[in-house]
C-alpha positions as CSV (number, residue, x, y, z in Angstrom):
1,X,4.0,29.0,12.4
2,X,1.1,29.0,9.9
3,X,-0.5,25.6,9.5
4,X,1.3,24.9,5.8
5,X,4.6,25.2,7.0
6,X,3.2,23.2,10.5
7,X,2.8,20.5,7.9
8,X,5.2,20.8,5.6
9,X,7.9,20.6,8.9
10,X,5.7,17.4,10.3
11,X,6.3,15.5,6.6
12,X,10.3,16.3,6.8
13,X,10.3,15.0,10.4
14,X,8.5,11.8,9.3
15,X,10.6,11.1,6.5
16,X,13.2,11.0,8.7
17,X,11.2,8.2,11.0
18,X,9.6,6.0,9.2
19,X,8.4,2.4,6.0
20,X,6.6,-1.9,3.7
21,X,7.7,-6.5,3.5
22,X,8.6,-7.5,0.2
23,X,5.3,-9.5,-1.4
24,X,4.5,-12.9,-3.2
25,X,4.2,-13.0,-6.8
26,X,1.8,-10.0,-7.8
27,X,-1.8,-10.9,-9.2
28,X,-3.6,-9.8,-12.1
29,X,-5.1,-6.6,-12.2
30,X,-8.4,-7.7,-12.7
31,X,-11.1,-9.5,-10.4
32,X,-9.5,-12.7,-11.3
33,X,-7.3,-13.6,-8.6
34,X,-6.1,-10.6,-6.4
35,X,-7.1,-11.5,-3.4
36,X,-5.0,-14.7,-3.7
37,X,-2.5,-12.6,-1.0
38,X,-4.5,-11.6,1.5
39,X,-4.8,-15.9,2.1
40,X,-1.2,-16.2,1.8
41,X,1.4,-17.1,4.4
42,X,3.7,-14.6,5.1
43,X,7.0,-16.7,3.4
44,X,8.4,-14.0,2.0
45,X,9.1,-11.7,5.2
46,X,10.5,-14.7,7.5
47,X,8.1,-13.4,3.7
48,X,-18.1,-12.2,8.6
49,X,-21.2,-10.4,6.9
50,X,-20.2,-6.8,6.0
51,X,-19.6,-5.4,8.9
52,X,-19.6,-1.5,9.7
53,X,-16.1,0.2,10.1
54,X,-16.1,0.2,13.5
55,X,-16.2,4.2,15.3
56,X,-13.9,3.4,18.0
57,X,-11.2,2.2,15.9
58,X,-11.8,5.8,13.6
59,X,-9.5,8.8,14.3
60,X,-11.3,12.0,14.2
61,X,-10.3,14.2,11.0
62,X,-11.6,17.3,10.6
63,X,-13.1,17.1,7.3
64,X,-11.4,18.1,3.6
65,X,-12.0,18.1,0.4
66,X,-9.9,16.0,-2.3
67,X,-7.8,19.3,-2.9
68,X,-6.9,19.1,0.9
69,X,-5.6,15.8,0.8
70,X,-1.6,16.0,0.1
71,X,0.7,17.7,2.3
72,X,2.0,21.0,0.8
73,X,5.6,19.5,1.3
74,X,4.7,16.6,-0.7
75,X,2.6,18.5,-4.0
76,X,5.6,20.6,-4.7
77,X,7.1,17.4,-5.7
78,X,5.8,16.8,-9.5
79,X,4.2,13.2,-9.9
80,X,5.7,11.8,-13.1
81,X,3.5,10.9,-15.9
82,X,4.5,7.1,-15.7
83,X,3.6,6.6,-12.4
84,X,0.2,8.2,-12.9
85,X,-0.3,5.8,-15.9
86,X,0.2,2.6,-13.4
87,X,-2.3,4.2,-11.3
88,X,-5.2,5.5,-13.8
89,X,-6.7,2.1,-14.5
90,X,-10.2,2.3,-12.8
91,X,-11.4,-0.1,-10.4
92,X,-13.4,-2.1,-11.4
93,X,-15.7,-1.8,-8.5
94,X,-16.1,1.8,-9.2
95,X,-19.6,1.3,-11.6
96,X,-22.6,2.7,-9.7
97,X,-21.3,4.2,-6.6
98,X,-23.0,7.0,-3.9
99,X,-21.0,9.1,-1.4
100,X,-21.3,7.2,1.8
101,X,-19.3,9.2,4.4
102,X,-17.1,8.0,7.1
103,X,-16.1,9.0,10.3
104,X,-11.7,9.6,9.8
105,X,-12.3,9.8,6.6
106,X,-11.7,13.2,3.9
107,X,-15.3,14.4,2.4
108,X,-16.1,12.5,-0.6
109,X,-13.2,10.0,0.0
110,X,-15.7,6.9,0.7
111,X,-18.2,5.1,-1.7
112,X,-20.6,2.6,-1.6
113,X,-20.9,0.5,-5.3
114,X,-23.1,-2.0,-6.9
115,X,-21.3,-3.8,-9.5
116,X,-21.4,-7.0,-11.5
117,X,-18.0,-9.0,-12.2
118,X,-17.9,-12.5,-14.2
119,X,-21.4,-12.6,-13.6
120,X,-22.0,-12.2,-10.1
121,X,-23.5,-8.8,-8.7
122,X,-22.1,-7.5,-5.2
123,X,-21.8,-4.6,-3.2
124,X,-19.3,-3.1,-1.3
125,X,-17.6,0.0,0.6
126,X,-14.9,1.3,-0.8
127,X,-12.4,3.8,0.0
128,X,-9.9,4.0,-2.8
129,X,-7.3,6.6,-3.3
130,X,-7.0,8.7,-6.2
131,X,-4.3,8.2,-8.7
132,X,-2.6,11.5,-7.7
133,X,-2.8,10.8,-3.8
134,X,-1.3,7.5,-4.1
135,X,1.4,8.7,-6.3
136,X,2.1,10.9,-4.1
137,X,1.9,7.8,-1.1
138,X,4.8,6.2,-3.4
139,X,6.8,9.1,-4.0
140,X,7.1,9.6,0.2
141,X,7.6,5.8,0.1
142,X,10.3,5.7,-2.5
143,X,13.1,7.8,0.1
144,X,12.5,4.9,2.5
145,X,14.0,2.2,-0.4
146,X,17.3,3.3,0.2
147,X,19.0,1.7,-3.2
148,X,16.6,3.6,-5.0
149,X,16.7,6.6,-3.3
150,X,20.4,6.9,-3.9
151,X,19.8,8.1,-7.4
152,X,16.5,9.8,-7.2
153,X,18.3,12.8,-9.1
154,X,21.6,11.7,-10.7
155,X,19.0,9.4,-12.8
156,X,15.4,10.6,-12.6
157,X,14.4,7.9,-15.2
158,X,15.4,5.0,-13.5
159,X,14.0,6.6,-10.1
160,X,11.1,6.7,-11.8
161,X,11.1,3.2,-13.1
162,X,11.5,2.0,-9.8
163,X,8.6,3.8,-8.0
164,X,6.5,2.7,-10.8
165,X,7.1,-1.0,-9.9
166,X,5.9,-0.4,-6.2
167,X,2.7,1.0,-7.7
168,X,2.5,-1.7,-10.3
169,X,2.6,-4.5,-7.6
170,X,0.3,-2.5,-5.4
171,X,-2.1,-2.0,-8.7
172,X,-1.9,-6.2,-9.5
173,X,-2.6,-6.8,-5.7
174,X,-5.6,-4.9,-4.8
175,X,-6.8,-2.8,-8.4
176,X,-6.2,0.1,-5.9
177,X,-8.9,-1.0,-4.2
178,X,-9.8,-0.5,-0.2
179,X,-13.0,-2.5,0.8
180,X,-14.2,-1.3,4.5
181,X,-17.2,-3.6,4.1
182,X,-18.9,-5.7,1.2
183,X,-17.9,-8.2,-1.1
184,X,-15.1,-8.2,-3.6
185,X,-15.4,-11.0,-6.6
186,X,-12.3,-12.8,-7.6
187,X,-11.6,-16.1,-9.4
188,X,-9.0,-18.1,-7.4
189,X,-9.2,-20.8,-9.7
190,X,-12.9,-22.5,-9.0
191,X,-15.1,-20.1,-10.8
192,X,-16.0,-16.4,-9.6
193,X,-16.5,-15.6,-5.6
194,X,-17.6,-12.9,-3.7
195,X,-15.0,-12.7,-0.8
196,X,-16.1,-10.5,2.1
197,X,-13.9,-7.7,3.5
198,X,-14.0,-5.9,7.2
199,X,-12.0,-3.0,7.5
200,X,-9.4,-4.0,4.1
201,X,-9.0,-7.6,5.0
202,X,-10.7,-10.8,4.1
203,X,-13.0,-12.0,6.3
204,X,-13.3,-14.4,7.5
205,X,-9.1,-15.0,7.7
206,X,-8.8,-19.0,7.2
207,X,-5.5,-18.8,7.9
208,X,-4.8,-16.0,10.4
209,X,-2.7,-12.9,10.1
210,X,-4.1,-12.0,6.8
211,X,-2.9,-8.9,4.5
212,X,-4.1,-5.3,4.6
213,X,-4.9,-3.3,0.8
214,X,-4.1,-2.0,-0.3
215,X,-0.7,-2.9,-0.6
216,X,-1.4,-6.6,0.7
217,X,1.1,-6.3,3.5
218,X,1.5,-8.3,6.4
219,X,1.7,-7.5,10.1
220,X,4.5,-9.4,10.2
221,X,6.7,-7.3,7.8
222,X,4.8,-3.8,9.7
223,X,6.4,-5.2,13.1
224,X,9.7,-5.6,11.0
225,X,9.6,-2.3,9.6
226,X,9.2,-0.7,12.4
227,X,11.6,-2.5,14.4
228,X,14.1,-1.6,12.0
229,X,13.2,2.2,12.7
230,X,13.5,1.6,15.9
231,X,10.6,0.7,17.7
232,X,10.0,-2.2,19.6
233,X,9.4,-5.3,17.6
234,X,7.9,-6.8,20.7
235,X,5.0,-4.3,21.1
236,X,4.5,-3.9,17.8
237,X,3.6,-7.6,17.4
238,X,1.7,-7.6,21.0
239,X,-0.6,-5.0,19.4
240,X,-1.3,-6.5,16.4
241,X,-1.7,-10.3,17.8
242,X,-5.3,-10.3,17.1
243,X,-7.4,-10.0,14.0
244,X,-9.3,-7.3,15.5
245,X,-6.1,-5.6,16.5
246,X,-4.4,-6.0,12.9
247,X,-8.0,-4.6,11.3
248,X,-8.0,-1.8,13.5
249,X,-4.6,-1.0,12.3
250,X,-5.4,-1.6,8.5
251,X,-7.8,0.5,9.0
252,X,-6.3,3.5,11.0
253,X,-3.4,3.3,8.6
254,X,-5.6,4.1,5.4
255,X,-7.4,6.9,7.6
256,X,-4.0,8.4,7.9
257,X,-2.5,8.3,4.5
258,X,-5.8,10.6,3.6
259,X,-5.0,13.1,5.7
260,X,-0.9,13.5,6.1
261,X,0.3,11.7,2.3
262,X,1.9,9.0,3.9
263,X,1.0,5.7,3.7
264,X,2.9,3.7,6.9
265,X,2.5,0.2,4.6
266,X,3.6,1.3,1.4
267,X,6.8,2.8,3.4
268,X,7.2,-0.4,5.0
269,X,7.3,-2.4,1.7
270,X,9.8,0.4,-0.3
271,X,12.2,0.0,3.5
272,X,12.4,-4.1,2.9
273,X,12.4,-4.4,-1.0
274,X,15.2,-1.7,-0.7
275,X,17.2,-3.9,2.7
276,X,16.6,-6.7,0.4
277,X,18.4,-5.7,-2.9
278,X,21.0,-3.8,-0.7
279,X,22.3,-7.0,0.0
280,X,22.1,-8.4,-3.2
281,X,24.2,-5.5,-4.3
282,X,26.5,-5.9,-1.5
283,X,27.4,-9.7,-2.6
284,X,27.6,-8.3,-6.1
285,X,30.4,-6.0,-5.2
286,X,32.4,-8.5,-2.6
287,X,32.2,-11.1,-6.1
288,X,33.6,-8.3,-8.4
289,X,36.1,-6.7,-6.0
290,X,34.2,-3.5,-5.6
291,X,31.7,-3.0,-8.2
292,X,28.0,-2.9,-6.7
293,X,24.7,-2.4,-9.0
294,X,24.2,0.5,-11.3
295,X,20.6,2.0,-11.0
296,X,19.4,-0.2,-13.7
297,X,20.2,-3.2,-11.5
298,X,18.6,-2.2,-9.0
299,X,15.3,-1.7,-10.4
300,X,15.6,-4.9,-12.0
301,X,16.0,-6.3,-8.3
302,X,13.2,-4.2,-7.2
303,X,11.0,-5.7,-9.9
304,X,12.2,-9.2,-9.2
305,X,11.7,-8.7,-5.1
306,X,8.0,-7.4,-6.1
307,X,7.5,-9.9,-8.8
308,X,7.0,-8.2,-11.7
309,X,10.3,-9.4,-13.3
310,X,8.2,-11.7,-16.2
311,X,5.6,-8.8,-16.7
């Protein structure tokens, strides 16, 4: 079997596997305030100096270029034009940046920036997805938010409407943003701060358990997810009981969605956004005698569960 269709089988095989926790009210898109989740308590699902990305935790990649980066399977899929607009807002971290390569990470794929937000300069190592690669992340994610999948062809635009709310809350969370190391600036409210990041969480965690960009999910909701699929809950939890443990996962998943277009956290969010509305829906129809949501309910759910419904 040539090494395309290797792939292109491994992405249908996964599909079939595998999902993201629905998430707190969204945050501006802006440094003002989106790191407010990765402090939060996990309500919603029941819901250090800069460090170096840590080599034992990286999965050796052989190295690509941006080209390489999404799955055959997954670029014969055409990204529509409104989701790329969600994405194409540059982060704002992105100002004077150099290549600074990573091990399990794609050629070109990692950056190290100066910048200067609200007045205070920082620095900080980013790896941040294109807008076309983490289109296509949503687009895989999309067939795991069941609801929405249901009428990814009998109405496209809707479909469409409702993947481009998972990358609008993703976008207000984290500006598409992936810190390894360095300082993001936000303003929580008591003037801008530059909050340190190891591996794409906060550090240090106040609170414990705090989320993963760049989606801001929890391990909580990942141990759901994958419970739901299948896997045991237990373990899942076991593994991911320490802060070390859940940024060694954070990290390992981003180092993955580089190199197969599929992003484990964003598929966990779609997976409980879409068990969430499905039972909306399902009360819907038992209080008309039958009649569930038409795809423009269901978005509107989807944007309500994300917290987009006022924006």
């Amino acid at each position: 079997m040539s090494l395309a269709r290797a792939r292109a089988a491994g992405l249908t095989l996964a599909l079939l596997s595998c999902a993201s926790e629905t998430g707190p009210n969204a945050e501006t898109p802006t440094p003002r305030g989106s790191v407010l989740s990765e402090f939060a308590a996990d309500s919603s699902v029941a819901s250090a100096p800069i460090s170096s990305v840590s080599a034992a935790s990286a999965e050796p990649a052989p190295a690509s270029s941006a080209a390489d980066r999404a799955p055959e399977g997954v670029a014969a899929e055409p990204i529509p034009a409104a989701l790329l607009r969600v994405l194409e807002t540059n982060p704002y971290v992105e100002v004077d940046c150099v290549a600074s390569p990573q091990e399990g990470f794609p050629e070109g794929a990692v950056k190290r920036c100066n910048y200067t937000a609200m007045g205070v300069k920082a620095e900080v190592v980013v790896a941040n997805p294109e807008p076309e690669l983490s289109a296509r992340w949503f687009m895989d994610a999309a067939r795991l938010c069941a609801p929405l999948e249901a009428f990814r062809t009998s109405d496209a635009a809707q479909w469409q409407r409702g993947v481009a709310a998972f990358a609008k809350h993703m976008r207000l969370q984290s500006s598409r943003i992936f810190p390894l190391s360095g300082a993001i600036v936000e303003d929580l409210g008591d003037g801008p701060t530059a909050f340190e990041f190891d591996r794409g969480v906060v550090t240090p965690c106040a609170q414990g358990k705090c989320r993963c960009r760049i989606n801001s999910l929890s391990s909580i909701a990942l141990c759901r997810f994958r419970e739901a699929q299948g896997a045991s809950g237990e373990a899942c939890r076991k593994s991911l009981a320490s802060d070390e443990g859940w940024r060694d996962q954070c990290l390992r998943n981003h180092q993955q969605a580089f190199r197969s277009g599929e992003n484990e956290h964003l598929r966990a969010r779609a997976y409980l956004v879409g068990e969430a509305v499905e039972k909306k829906c399902r009360l819907k129809a038992e209080r008309s005698k039958g009649k569930g949501c038409v795809p423009g309910e269901v978005v509107m759910l989807i944007e309500a569960e994300l917290g987009l419904a006022q924006r």
